[in-house]
Backbone bond lengths (Angstrom), bond angles and torsions (degrees), N, CA, C in turn:
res aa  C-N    CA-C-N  psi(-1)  N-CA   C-N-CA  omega(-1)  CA-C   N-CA-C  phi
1 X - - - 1.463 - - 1.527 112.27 -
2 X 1.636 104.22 -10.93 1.802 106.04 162.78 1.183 113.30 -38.44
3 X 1.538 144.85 -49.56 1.124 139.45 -176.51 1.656 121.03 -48.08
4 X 1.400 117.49 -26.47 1.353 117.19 -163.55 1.931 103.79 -72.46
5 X 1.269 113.90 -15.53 1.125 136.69 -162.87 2.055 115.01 -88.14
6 X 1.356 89.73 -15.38 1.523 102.75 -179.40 1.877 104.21 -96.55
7 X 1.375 111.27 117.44 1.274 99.39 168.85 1.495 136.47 -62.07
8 X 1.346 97.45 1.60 1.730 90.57 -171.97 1.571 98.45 -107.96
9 X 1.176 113.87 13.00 1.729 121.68 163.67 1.099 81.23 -105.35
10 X 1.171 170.50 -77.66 1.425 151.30 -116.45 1.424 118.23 -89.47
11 X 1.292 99.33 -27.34 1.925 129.91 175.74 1.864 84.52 -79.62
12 X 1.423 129.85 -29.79 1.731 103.80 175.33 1.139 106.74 -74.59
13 X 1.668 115.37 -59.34 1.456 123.05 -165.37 1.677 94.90 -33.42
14 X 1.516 108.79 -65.35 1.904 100.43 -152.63 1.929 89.67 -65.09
15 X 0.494 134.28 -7.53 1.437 135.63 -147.16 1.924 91.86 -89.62
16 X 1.308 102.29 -71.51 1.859 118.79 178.58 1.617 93.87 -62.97
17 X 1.164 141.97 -25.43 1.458 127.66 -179.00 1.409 115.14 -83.43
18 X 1.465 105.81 -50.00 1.659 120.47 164.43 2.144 107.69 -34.51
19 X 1.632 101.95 -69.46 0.883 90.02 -148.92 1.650 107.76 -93.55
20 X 1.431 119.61 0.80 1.144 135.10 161.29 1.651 104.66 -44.13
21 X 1.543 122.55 -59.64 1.182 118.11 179.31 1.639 110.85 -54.47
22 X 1.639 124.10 -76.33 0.926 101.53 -169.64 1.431 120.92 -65.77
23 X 1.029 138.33 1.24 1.757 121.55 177.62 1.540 104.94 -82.23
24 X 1.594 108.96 -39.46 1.563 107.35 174.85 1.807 101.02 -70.72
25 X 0.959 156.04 10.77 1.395 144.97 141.92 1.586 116.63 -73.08
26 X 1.292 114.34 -62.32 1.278 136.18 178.01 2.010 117.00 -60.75
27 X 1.504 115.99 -25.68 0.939 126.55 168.29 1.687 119.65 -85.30
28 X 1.210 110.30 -13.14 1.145 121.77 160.51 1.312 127.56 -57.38
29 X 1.294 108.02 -70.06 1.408 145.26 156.64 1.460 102.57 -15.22
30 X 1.447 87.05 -52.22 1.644 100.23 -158.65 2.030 114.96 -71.02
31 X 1.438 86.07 -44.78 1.755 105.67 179.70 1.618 107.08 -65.31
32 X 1.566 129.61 -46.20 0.959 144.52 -153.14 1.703 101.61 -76.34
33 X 1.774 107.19 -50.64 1.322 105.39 164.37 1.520 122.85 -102.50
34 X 1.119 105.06 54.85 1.614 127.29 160.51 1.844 99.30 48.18
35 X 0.969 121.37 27.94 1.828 128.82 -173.90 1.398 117.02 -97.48
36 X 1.518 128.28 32.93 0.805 119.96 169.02 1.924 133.67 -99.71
37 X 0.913 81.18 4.90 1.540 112.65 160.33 1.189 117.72 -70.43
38 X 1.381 132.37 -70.39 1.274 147.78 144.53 1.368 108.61 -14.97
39 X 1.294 116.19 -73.79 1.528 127.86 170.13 1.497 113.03 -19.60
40 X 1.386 92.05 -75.77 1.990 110.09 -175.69 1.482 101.11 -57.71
41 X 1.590 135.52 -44.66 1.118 112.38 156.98 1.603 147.72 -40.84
42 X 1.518 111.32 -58.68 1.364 131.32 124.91 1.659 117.31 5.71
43 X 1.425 110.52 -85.27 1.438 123.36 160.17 1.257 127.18 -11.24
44 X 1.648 91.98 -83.09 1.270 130.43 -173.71 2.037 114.35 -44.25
45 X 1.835 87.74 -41.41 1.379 101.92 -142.70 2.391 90.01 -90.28
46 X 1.447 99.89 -8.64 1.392 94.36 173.35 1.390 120.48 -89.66
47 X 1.777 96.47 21.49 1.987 89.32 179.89 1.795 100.11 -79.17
48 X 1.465 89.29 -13.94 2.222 85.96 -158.42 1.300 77.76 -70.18
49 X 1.330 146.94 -62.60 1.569 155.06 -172.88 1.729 98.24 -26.41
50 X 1.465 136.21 -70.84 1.300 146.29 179.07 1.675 91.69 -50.95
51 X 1.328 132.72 -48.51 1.237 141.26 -151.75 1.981 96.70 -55.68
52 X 1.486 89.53 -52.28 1.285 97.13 -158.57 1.760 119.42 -100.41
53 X 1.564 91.42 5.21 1.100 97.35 171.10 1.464 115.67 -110.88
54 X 1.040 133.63 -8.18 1.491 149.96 126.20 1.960 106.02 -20.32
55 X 1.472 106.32 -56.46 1.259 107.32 -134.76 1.708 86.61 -100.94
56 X 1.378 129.79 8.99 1.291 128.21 -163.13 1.406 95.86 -137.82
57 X 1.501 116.99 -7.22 1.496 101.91 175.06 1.523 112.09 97.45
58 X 1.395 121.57 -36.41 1.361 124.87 168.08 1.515 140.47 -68.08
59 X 1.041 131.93 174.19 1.527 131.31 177.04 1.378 106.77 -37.76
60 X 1.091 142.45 132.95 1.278 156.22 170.69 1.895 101.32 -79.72
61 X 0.992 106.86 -43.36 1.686 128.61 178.85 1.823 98.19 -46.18
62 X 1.426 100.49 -69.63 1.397 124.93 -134.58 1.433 75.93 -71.23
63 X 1.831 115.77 -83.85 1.517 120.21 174.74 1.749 133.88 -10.14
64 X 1.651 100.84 -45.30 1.313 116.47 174.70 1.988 123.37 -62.89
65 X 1.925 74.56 -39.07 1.818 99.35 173.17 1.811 108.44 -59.67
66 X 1.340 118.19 -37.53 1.164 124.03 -154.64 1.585 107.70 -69.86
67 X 2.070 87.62 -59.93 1.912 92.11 169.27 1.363 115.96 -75.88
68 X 1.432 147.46 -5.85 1.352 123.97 134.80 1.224 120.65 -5.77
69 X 1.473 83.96 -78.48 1.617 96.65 -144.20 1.405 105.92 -77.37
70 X 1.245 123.03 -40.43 1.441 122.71 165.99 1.813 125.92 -65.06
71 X 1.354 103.38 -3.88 1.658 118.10 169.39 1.612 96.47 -87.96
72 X 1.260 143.57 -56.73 1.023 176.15 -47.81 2.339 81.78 -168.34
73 X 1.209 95.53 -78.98 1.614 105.34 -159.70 1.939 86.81 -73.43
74 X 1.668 122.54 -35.22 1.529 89.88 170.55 1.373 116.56 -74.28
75 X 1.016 140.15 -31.01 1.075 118.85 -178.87 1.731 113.05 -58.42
76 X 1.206 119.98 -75.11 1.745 108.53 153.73 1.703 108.25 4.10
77 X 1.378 100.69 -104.86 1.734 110.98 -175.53 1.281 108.54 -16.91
78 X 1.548 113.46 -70.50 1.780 120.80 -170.77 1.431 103.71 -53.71
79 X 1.548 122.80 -34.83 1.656 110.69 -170.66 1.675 100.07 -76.37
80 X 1.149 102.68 -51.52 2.095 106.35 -160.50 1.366 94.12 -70.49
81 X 1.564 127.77 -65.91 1.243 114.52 -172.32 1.636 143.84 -110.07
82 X 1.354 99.51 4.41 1.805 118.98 149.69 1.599 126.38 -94.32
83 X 1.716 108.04 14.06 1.142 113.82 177.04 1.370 139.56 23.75
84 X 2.391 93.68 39.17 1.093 107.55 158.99 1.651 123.84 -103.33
85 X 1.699 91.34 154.79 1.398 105.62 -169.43 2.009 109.36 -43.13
86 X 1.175 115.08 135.68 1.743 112.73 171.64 1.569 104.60 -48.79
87 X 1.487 115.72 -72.63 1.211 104.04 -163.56 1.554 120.29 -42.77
88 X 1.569 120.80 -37.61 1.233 140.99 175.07 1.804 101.58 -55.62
89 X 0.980 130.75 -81.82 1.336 130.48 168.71 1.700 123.30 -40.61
90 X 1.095 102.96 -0.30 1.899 86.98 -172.97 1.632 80.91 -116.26
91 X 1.731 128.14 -36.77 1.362 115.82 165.90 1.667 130.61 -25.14
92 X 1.825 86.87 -62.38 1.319 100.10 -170.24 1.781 108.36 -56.42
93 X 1.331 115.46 -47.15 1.756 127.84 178.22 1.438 104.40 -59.89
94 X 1.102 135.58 -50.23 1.691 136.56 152.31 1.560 105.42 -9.57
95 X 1.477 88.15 -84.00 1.516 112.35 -156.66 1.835 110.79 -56.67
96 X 1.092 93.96 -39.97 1.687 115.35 178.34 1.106 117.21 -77.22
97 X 1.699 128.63 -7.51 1.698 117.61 171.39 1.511 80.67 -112.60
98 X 1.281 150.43 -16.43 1.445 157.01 -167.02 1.865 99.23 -62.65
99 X 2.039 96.73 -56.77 1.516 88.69 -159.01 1.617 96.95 -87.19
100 X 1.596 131.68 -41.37 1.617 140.52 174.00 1.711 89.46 -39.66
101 X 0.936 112.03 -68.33 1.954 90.34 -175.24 1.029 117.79 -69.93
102 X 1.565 145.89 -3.66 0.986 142.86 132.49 1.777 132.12 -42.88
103 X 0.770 125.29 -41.03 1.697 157.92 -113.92 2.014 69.86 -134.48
104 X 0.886 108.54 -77.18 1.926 104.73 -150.29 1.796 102.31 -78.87
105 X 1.893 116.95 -21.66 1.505 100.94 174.04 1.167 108.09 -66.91
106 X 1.449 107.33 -34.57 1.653 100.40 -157.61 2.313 102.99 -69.01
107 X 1.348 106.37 -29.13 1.027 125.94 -164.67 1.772 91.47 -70.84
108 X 1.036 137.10 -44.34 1.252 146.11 -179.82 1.316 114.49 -46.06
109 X 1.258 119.36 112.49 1.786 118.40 178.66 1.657 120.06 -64.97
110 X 1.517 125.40 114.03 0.824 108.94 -154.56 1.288 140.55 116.93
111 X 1.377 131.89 130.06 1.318 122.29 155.16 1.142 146.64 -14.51
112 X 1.633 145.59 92.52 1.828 113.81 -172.37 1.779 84.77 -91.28
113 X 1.733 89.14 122.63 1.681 85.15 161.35 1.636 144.01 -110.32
114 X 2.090 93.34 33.81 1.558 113.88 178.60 1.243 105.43 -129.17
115 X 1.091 111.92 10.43 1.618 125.80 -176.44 1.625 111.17 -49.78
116 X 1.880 110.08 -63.18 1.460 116.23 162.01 1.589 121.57 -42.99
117 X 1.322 121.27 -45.10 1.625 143.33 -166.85 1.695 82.98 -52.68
118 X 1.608 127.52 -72.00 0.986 145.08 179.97 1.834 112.90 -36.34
119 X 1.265 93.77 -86.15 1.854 101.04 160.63 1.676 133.76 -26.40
120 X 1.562 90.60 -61.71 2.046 90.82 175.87 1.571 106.75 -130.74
121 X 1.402 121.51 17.31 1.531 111.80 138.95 1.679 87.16 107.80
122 X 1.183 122.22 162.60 1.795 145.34 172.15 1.364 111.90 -172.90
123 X 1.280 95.27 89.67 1.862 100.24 167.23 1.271 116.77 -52.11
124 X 1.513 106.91 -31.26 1.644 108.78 -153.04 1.788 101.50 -72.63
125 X 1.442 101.14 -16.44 1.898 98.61 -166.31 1.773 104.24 -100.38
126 X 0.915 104.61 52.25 1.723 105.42 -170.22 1.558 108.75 -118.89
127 X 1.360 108.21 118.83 1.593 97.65 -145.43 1.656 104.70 -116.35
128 X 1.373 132.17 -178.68 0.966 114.50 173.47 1.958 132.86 -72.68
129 X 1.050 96.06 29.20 1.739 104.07 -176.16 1.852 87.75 -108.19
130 X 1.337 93.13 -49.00 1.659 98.89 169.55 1.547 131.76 -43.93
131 X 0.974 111.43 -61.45 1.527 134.36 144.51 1.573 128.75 -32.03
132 X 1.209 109.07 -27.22 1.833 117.18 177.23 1.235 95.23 -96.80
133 X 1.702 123.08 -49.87 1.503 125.61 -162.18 1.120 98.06 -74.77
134 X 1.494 145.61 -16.15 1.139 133.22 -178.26 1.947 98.40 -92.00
135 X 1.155 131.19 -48.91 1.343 127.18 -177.50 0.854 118.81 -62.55
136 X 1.525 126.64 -27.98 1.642 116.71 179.71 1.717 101.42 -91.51
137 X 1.332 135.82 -29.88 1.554 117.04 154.24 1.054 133.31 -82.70
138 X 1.670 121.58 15.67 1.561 113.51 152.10 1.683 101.86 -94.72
139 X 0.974 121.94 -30.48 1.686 129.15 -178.98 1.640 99.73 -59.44
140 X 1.296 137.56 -71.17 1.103 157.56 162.49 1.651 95.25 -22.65
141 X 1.404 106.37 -73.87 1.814 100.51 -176.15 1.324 116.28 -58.94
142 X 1.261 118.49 -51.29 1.815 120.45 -175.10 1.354 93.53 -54.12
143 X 1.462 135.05 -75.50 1.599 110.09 -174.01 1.230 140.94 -38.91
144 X 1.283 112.10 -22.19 1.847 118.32 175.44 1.430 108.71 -110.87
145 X 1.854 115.31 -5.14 1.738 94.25 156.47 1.385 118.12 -59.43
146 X 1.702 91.41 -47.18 1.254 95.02 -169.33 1.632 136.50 -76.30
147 X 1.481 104.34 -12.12 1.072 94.64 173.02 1.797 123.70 -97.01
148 X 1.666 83.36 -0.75 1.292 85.13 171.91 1.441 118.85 -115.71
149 X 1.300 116.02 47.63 1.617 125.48 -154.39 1.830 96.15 -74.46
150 X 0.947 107.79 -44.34 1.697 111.85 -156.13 1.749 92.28 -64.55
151 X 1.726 107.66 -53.68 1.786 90.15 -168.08 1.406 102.77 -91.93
152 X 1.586 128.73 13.98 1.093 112.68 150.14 1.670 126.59 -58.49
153 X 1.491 104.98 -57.28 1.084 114.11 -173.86 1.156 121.75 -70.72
154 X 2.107 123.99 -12.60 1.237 118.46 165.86 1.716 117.60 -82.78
155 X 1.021 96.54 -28.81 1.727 104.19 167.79 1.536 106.89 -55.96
156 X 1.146 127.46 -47.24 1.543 130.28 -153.51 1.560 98.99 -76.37
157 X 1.513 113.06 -38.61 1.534 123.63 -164.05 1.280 110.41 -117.98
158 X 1.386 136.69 12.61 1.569 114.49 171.71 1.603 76.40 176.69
159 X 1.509 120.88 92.70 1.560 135.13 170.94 1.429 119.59 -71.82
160 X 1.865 102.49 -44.45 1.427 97.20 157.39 2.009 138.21 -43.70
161 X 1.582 91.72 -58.59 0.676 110.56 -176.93 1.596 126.10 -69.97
162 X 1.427 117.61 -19.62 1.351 121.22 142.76 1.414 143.17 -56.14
163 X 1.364 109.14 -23.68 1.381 135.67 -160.71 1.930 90.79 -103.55
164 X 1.047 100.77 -51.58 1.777 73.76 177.07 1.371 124.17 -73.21
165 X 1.762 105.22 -12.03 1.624 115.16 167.50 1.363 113.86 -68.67
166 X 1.443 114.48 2.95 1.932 118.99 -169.55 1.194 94.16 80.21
167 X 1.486 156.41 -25.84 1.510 120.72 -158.06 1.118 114.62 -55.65
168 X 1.618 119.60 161.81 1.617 118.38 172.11 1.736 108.23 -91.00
169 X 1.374 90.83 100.77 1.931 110.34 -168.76 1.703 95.88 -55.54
170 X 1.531 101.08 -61.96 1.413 115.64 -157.84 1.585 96.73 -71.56
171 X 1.223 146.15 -5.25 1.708 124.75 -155.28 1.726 71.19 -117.92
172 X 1.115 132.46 -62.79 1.498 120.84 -168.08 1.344 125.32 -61.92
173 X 1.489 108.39 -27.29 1.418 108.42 156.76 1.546 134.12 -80.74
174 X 1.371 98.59 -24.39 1.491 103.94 133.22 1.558 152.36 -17.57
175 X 1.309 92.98 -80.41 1.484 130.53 -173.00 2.204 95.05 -66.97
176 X 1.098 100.21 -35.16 1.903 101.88 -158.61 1.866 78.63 -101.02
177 X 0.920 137.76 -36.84 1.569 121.20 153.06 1.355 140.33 -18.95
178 X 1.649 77.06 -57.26 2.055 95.40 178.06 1.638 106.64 -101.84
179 X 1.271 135.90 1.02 1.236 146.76 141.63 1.183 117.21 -55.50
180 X 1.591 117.50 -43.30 1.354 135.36 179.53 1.889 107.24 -66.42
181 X 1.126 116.20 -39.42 1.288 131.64 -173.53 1.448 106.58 -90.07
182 X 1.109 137.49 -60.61 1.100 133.02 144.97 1.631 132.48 -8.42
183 X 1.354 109.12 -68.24 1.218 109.92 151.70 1.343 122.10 -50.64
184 X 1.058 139.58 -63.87 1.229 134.77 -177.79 1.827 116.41 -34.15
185 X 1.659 109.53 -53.20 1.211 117.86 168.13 1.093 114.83 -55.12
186 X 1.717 143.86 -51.36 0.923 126.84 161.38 1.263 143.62 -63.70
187 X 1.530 110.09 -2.38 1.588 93.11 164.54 1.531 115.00 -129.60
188 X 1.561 102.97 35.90 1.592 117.05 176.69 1.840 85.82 -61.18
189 X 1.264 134.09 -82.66 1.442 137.22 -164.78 1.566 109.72 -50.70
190 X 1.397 126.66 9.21 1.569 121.30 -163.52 2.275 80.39 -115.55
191 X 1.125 105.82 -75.70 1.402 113.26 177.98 1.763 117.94 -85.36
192 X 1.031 122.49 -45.64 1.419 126.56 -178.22 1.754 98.33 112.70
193 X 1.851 106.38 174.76 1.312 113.12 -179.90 1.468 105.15 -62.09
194 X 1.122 117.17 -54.51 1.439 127.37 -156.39 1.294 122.71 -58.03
195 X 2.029 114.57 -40.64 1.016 94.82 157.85 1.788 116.54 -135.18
196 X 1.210 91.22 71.14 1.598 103.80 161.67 1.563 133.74 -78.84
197 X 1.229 96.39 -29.43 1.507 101.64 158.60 1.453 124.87 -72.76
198 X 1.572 122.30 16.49 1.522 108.58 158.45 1.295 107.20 -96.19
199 X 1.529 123.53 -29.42 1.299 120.71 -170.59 1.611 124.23 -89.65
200 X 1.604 98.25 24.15 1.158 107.93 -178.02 1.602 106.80 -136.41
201 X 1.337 105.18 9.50 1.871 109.50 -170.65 1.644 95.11 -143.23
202 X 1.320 118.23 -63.44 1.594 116.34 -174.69 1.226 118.58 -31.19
203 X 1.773 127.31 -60.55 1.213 139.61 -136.04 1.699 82.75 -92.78
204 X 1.398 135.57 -29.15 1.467 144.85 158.44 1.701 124.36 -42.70
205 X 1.791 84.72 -56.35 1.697 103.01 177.49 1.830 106.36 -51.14
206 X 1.766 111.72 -52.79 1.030 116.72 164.91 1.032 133.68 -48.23
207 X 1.147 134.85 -56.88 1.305 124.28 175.51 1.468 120.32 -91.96
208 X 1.323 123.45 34.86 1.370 143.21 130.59 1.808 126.52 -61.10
209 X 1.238 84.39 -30.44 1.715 98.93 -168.08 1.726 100.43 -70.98
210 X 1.484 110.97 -11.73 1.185 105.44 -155.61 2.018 98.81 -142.34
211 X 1.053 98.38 -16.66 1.429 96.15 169.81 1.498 109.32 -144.45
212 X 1.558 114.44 171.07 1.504 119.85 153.05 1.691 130.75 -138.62
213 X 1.569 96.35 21.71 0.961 111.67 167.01 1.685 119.37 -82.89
214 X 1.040 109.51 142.17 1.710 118.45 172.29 1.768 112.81 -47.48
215 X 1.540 105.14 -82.92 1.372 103.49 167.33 1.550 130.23 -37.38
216 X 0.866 115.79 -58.92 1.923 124.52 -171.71 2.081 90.20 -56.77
217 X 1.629 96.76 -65.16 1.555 96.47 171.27 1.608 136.66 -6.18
218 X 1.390 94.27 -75.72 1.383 129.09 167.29 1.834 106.68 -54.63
219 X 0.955 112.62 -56.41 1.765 126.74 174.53 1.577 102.64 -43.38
220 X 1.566 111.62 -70.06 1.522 116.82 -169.40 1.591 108.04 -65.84
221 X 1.579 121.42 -38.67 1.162 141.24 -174.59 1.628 87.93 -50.84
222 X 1.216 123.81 -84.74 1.744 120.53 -175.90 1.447 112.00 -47.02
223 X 1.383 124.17 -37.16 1.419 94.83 172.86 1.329 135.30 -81.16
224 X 1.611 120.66 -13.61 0.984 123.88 143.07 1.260 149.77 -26.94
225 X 1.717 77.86 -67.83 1.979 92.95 164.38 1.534 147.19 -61.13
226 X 1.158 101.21 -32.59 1.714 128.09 152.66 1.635 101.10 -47.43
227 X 1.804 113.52 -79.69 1.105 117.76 -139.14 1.649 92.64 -67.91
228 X 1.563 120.74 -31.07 1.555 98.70 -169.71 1.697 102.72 -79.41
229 X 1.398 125.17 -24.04 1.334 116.82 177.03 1.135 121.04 -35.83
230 X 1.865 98.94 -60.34 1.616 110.81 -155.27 1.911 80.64 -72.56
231 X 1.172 143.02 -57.85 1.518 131.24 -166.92 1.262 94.39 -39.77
232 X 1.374 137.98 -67.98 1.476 141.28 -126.55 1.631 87.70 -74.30
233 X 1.348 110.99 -40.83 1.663 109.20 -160.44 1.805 114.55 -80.88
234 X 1.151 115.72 -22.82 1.317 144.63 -170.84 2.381 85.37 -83.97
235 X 0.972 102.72 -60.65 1.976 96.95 175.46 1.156 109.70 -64.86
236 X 1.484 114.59 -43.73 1.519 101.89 167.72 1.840 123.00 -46.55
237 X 1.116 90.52 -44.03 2.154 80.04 -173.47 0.997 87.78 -72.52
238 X 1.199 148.90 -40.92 2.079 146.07 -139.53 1.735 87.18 -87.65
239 X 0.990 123.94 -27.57 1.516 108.15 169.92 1.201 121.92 -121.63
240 X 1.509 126.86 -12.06 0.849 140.06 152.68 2.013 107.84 97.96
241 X 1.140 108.04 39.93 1.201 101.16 -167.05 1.964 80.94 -133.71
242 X 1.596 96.35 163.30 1.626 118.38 -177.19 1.811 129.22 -46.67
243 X 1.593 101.70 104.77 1.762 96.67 -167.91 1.413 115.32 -39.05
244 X 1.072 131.43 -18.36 1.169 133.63 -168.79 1.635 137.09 -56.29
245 X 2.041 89.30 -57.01 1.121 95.87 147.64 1.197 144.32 -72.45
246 X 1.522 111.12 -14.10 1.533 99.83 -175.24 1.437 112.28 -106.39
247 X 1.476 111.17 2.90 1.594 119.03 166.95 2.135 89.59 -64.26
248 X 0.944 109.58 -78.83 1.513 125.54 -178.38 1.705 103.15 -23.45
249 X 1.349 112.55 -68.41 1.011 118.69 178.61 1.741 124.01 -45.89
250 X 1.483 96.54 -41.75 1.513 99.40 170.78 1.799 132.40 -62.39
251 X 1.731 83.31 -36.99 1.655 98.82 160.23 1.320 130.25 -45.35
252 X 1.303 107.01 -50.68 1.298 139.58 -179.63 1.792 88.53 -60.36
253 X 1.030 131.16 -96.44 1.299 141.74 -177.32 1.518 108.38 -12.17
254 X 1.471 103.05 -61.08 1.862 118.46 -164.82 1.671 95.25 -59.77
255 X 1.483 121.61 -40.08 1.170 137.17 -169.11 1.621 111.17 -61.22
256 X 1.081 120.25 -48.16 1.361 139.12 176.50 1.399 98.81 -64.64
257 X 1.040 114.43 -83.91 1.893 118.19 -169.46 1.296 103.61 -62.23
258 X 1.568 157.31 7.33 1.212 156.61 79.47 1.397 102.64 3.82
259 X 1.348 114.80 -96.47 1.703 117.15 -164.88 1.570 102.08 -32.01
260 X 1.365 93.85 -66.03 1.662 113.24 -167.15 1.705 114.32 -27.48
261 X 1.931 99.91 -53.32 1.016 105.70 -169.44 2.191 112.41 -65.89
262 X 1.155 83.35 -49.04 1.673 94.44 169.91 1.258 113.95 -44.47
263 X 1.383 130.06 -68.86 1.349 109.32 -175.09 1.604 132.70 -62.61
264 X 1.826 102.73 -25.93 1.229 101.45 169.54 1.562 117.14 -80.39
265 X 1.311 127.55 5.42 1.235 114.71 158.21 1.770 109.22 -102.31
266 X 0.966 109.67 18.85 2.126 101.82 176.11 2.158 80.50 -114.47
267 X 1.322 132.67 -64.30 1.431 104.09 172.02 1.755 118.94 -32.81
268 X 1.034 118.25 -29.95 1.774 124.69 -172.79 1.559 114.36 -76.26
């Protein structure tokens, strides 16, 4: 229980609890309107962001935040009003923060020596600047899911049919776009690029097995996400190998004995 005593375990714990909530909100979002494609583009497309913020001397964070969100709104633009195909547009944003962060590490004098941290994730380096930027944009998001739950969810699921109700289709789908991207930037340093897409789909997949409601979703989705964090991170020191995988791995696990449990109670 020596560990509880080191602040830079204590900076994980709040760190995997913080962002456990919002990714299980936002991953919802994400599964429900089939956007996880987008997402991994998204992802993908904030290495040119690290690329160039590496290569300019600046926040690697902030830079990464920037092409998010602006990968994030072209793809938008190119789908609604260049009346190109999504899958076609989130490729091209993929491919294009894929080779620009390619293109500017190598260009960078020098060693990058957070480059991996970035790639397959380090709970342990998550500091208190980390910790605020993550609480004031899950605080910030939970107040306007919720108060905007109803034309969220009619925007997300029947656009027509919102739009002749007046809602603003395009500013809220908008707005949960760059929320969408956002997140991603913030929890590139919690999991890494590579595998951020479990902690934004698994803890979803799960509590699918057992509901299909939005709310309850979102409900089981956070407790999930917490409980396999804090497990995954707690095996990590006991063996001493990277939280990352074994947060993932645990998912994976909860996911299985989920199914398991379901079918042997519909044979029952």
């Amino acid at each position: 229980m020596e560990i509880f005593q080191y602040t830079f375990f204590q900076n994980a714990l709040m760190g995997v609890f913080i962002v456990s909530i919002i990714s299980a909100m936002i991953g919802t979002y994400i599964i429900t309107r089939r956007l996880m494609f987008i997402t991994g583009g998204v992802t993908h497309a904030c290495f040119g962001g690290l690329g160039i913020g590496y290569y300019l001397g600046v926040s690697p964070i902030l830079m990464a935040g920037v092409f998010a969100v602006v990968s994030s709104l072209g793809v938008e633009w190119l789908t609604n009003k260049q009346q190109v195909r999504e899958d076609s547009a989130i490729s091209v944003m993929w491919a294009l923060g894929m080779a620009v962060g390619t293109l500017f590490i190598f260009l960078t004098p020098g060693y990058v020596p957070e480059l991996n941290s970035f790639l397959f994730g380090n709970i342990l380096t998550i500091t208190q600047s980390d910790l605020l930027a993550f609480a004031i944009f899950t605080a910030i998001f939970v107040v306007f899911f919720f108060s905007c739950y109803r034309v969220i969810v009619s925007c997300a699921f029947d656009k027509d049919f919102a739009r002749t109700m007046g809602q603003p289709v395009t500013l809220v789908n908008t707005i949960m776009t760059v929320a969408i991207a956002i997140c991603v930037v913030l929890t590139i340093r919690l999991i890494g690029i590579m595998l951020l897409m479990s902690l934004l789909s698994m803890p979803q997949m799960i509590a699918e097995v057992f509901t299909n409601r939005l709310k309850p979703m979102i409900a089981i989705s956070v407790v999930v996400s917490i409980v396999c964090s804090v497990a995954g991170l707690f095996v990590s020191y006991i063996l001493g190998v990277p939280a990352s995988a074994t947060i993932v791995l645990a998912l994976v696990v909860v996911y299985v004995v989920a199914r398991v449990v379901k079918k042997c109670n519909k044979k029952g």
